[in-house]
C-alpha positions as CSV (number, residue, x, y, z in Angstrom):
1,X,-7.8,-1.6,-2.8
2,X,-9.5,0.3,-5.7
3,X,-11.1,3.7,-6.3
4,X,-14.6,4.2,-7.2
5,X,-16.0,7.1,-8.2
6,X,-19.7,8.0,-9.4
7,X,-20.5,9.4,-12.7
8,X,-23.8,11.1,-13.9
9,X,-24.6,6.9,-14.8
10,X,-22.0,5.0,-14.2
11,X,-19.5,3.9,-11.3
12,X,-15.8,3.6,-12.6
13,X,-13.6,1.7,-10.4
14,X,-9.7,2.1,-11.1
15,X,-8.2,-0.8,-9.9
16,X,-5.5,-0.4,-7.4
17,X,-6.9,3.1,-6.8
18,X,-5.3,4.5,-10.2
19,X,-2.0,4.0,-9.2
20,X,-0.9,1.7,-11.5
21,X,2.6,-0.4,-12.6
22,X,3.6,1.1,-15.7
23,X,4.2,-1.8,-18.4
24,X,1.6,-3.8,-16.9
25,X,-2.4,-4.1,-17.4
26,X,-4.5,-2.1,-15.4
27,X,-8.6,-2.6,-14.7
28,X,-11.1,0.2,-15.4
29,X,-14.2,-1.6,-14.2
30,X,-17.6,-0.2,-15.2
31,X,-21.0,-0.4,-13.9
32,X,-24.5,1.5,-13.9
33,X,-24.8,3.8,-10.7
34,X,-28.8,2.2,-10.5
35,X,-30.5,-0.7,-12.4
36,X,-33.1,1.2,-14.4
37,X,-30.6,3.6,-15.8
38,X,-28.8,0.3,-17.4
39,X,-29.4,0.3,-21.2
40,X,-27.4,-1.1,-24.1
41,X,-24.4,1.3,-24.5
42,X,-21.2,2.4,-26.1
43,X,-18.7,3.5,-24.4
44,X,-15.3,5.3,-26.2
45,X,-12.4,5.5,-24.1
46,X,-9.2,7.2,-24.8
47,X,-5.9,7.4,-22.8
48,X,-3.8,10.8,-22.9
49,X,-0.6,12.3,-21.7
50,X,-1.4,16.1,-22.1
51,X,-2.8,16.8,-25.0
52,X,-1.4,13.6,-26.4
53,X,-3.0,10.3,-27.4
54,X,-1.8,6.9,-26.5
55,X,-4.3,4.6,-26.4
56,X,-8.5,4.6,-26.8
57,X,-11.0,2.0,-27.3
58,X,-14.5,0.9,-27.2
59,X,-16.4,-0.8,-24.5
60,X,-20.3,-2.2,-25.2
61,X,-21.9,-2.6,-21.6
62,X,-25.2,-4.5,-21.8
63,X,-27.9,-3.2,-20.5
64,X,-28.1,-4.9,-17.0
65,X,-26.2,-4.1,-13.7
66,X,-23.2,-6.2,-13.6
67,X,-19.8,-4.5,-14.0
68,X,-17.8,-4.6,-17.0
69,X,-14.0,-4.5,-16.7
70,X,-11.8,-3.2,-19.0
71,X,-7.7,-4.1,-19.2
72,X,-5.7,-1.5,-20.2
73,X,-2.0,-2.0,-20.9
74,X,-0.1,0.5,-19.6
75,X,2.4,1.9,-21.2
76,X,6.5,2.0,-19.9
77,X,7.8,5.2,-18.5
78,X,10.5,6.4,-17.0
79,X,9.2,8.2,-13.9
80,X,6.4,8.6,-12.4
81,X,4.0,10.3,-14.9
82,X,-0.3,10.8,-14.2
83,X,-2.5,10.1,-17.3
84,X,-5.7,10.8,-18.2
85,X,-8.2,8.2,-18.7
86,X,-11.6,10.0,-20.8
87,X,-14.7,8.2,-22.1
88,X,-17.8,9.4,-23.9
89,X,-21.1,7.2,-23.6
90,X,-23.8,7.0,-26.0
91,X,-26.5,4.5,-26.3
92,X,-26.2,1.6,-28.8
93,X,-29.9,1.9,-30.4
94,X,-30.0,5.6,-31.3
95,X,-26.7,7.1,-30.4
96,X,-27.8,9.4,-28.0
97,X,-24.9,10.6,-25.7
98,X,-25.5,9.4,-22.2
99,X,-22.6,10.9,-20.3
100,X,-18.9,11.5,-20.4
101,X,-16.3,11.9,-17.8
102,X,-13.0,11.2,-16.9
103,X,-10.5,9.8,-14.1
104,X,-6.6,10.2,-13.7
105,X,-4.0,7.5,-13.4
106,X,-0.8,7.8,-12.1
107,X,1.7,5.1,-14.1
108,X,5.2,4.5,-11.8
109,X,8.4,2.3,-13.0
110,X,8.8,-0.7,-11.1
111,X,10.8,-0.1,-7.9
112,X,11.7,-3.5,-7.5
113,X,15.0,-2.6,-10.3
114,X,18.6,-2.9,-8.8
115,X,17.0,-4.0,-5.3
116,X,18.9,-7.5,-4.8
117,X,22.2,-6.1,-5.2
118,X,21.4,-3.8,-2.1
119,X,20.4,-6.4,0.2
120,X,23.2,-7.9,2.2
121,X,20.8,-9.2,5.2
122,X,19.2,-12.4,5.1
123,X,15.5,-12.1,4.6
124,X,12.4,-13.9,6.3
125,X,9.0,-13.9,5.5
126,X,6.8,-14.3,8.7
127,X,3.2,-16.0,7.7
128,X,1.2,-18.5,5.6
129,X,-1.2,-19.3,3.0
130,X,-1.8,-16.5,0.0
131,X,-0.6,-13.4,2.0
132,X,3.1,-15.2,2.8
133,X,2.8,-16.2,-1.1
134,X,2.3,-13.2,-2.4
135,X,5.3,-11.7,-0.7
136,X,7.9,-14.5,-1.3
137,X,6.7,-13.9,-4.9
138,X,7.4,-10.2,-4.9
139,X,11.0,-11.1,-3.4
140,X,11.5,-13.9,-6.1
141,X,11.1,-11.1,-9.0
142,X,13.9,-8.7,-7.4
143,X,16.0,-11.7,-7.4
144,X,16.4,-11.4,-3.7
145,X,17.8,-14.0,-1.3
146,X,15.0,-15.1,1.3
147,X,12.9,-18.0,3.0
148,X,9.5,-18.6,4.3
149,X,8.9,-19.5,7.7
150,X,5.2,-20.1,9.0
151,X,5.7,-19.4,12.5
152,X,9.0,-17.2,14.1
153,X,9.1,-19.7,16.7
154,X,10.6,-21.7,14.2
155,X,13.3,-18.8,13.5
156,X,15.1,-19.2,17.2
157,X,18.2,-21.6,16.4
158,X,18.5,-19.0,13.2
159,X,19.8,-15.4,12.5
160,X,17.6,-13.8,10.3
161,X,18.7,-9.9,9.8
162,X,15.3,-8.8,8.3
163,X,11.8,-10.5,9.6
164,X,8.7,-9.1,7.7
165,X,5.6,-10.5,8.9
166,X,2.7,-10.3,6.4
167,X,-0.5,-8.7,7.5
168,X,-2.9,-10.2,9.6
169,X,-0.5,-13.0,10.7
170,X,-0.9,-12.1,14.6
171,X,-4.8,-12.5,14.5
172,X,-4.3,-16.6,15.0
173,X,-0.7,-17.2,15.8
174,X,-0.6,-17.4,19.8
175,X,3.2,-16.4,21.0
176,X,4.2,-15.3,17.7
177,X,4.7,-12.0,19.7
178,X,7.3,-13.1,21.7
179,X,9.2,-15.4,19.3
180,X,9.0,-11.6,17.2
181,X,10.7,-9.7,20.4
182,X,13.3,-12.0,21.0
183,X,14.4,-12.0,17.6
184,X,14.5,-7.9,17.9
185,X,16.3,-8.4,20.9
186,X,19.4,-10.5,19.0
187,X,19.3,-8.1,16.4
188,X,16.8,-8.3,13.7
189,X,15.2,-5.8,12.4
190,X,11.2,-7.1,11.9
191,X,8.1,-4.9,10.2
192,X,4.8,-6.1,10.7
193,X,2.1,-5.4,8.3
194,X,-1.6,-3.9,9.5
195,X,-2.7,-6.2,12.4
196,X,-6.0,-6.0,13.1
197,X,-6.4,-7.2,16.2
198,X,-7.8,-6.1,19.4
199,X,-5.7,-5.2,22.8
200,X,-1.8,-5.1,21.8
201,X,0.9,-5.2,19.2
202,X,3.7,-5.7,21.6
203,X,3.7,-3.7,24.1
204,X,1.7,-0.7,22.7
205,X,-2.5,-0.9,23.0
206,X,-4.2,-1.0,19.4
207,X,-7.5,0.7,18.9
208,X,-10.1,1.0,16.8
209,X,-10.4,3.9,14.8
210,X,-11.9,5.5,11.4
211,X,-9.4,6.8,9.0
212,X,-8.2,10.5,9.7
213,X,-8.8,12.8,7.5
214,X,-5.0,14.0,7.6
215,X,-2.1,12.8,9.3
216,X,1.9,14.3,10.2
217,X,3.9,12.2,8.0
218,X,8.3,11.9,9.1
219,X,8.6,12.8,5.2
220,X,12.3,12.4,5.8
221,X,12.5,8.6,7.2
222,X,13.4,6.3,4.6
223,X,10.4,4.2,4.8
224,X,8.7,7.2,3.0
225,X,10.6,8.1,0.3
226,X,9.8,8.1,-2.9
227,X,5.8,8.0,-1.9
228,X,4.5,11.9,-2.2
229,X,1.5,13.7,-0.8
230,X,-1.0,11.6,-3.6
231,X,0.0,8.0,-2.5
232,X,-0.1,8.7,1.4
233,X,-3.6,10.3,1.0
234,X,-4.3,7.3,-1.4
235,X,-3.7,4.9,1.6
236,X,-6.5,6.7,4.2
237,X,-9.6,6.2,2.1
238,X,-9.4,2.3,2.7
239,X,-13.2,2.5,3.4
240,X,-12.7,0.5,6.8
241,X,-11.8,1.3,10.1
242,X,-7.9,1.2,11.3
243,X,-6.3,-0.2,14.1
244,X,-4.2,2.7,15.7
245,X,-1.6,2.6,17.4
246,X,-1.6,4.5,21.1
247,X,1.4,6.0,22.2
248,X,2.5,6.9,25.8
249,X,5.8,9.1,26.9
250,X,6.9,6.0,28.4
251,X,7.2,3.7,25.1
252,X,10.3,4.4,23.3
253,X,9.9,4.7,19.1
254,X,9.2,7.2,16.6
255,X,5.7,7.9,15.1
256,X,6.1,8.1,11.0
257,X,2.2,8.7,10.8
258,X,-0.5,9.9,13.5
259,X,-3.0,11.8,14.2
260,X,-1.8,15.4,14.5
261,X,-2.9,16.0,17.8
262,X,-4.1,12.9,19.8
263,X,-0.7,10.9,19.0
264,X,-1.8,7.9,17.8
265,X,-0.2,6.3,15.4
266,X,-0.3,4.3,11.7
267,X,3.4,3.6,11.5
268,X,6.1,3.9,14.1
269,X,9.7,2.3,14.4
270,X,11.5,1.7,17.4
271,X,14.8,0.1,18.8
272,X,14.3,-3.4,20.7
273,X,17.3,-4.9,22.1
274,X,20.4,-4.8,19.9
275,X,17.4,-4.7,16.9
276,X,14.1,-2.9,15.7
277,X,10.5,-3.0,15.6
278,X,8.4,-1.4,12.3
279,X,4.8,-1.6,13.5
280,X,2.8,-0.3,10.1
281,X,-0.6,-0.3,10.5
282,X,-1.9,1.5,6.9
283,X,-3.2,-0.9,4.4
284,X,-1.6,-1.9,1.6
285,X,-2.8,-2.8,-2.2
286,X,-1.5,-6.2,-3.5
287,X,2.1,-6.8,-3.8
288,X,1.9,-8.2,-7.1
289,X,0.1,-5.4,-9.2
290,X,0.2,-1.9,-6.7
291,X,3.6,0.2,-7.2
292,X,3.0,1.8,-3.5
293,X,3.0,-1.4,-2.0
294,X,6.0,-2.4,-3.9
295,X,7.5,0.9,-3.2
296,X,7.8,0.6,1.0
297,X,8.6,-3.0,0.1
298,X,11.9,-1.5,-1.1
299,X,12.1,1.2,1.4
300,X,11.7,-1.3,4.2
301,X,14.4,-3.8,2.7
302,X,17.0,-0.9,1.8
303,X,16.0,0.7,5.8
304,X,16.0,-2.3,7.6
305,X,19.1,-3.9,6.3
306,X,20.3,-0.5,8.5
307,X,21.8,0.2,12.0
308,X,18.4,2.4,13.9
309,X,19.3,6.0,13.6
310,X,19.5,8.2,16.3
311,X,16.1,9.5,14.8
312,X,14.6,6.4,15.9
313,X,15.7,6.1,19.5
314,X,14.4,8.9,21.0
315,X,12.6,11.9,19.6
316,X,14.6,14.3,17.9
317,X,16.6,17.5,19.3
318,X,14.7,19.7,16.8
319,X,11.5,19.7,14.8
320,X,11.5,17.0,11.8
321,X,9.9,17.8,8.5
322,X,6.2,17.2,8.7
323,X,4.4,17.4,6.4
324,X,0.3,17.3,7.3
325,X,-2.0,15.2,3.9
326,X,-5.4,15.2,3.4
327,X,-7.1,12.6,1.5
């Protein structure tokens, strides 16, 4: 998932949306808005915190329309701090400046820090080929215990306490649903990833809709800390529809994102049995290089490893914190 946005000439695409892993390389991919505007060029980059420089450079784009990417190694930080990203453009015959703009990154520590000592619950990993892979390797670099399974029928003779199930994984795996609720039942907790798949994710009808332009976020569940108003926008300009989740008074569970008025939903948890059931349906960057990604990767894992709150059983006495985004 990566941000593009459209300069005077060029389109600059931020890769992971400009929400990058601090001590890590970053992409700034560069490209002429239309053909006949490409010419041989120059282009001067500089990176700044404030008013202060840490890094600049100098790009030559040819004078044809394929995109140029640029790696950027971010630097370390403590917290999350936004940069600036600037460039200046001038042609490469004459010197004439072309254009000039900017974009801003946001830089975040890795989350993934002191995560395997809080895990106590033995993890599985719900799915196959590159999607499974990418997770298990996520787990591997926060030293935490897990295994791979490529079906949860396989999981019944076991007692996993946290299932994930990587995205997409219910598009081809007939009765993975029910393999899924009867672990729930004995007490895991499981969290699919978006589903896109028409009819039902359990027993709650999916639809097809376009992102919203806001949503009510449960700013207060665990899943959601430590992701603020810029990263829960970030995640509704995937450029694609969404499955939604429809919700009825006669479905136990607790919306974390919907629509403010209609009440469907992009992320809802809800007891199942002597377990629970985390249905999130926003998409997600890669788990390797996208700090929000890895972010309610450690939510869910610290969450999960939980009893369900009261929160989550039934709706609550009194009004939560909402808070409403816009993208």
């Amino acid at each position: 998932m990566n941000l593009t946005l459209a300069a005077t000439v060029l389109t600059i695409t931020l890769s992971t949306q400009g929400h990058w892993l601090a001590d890590r390389p970053g992409t700034v991919s560069v490209a002429w808005v239309a053909p006949e505007q490409a010419v041989d060029a120059v282009l001067d980059w500089q990176l700044t915190l404030d008013a202060l420089p840490l890094a600049a450079g100098r790009l030559e784009l040819d004078g044809n329309d394929e995109a140029t990417a640029l790696t950027i190694d971010a630097p370390a930080v403590r917290v999350p701090t936004t940069l600036k990203w600037s460039y200046q453009l001038h042609a490469d015959d004459d010197g004439r400046r072309l254009g000039e703009g900017g974009r801003t990154l946001r830089l975040y520590p890795d989350p993934l820090a002191g995560l395997a000592e809080r895990v106590t619950e033995p993890v599985v990993v719900v799915g196959e080929g590159e999607p499974a892979t990418a997770l298990t390797d996520v787990l591997e670099q926060a030293d935490v215990p897990h295994r791979q399974a490529d079906r949860a029928a396989t999981l019944q003779l076991t007692r996993p306490g946290i299932v994930l199930v990587v995205a997409g994984h219910l598009e081809d795996a007939a009765g993975e649903t029910h393999a899924l609720t009867q672990l729930a039942r004995s007490g895991a907790s499981v969290m699919l990833f978006e589903q896109q798949t028409a009819g039902r994710l359990f027993d709650h009808r999916l639809r097809r809709r376009p992102p919203p332009t806001n949503l009510d976020w449960q700013t207060e569940h665990a899943l959601l800390r430590h992701l603020d108003a810029g990263v829960r926008a970030s995640w509704l300009s995937p450029g694609r529809d969404l499955w939604a989740i429809e919700r009825s008074a006669d479905r136990p569970g607790r919306a974390l994102a919907a629509w403010p008025d209609e009440g469907d939903a992009l992320a809802l948890t809800r007891p199942l049995g002597r377990g629970r059931l985390v249905l999130w349906q926003l998409p997600l960057g890669p788990w390797a290089d996208d700090p929000r990604s890895r972010q309610l990767l450690v939510n869910a894992l610290d969450d999960l490893g939980a009893r369900p709150a009261p929160a989550d059983e039934a709706p609550p006495a009194r009004k939560p914190d909402v808070e409403r985004t816009r993208p």
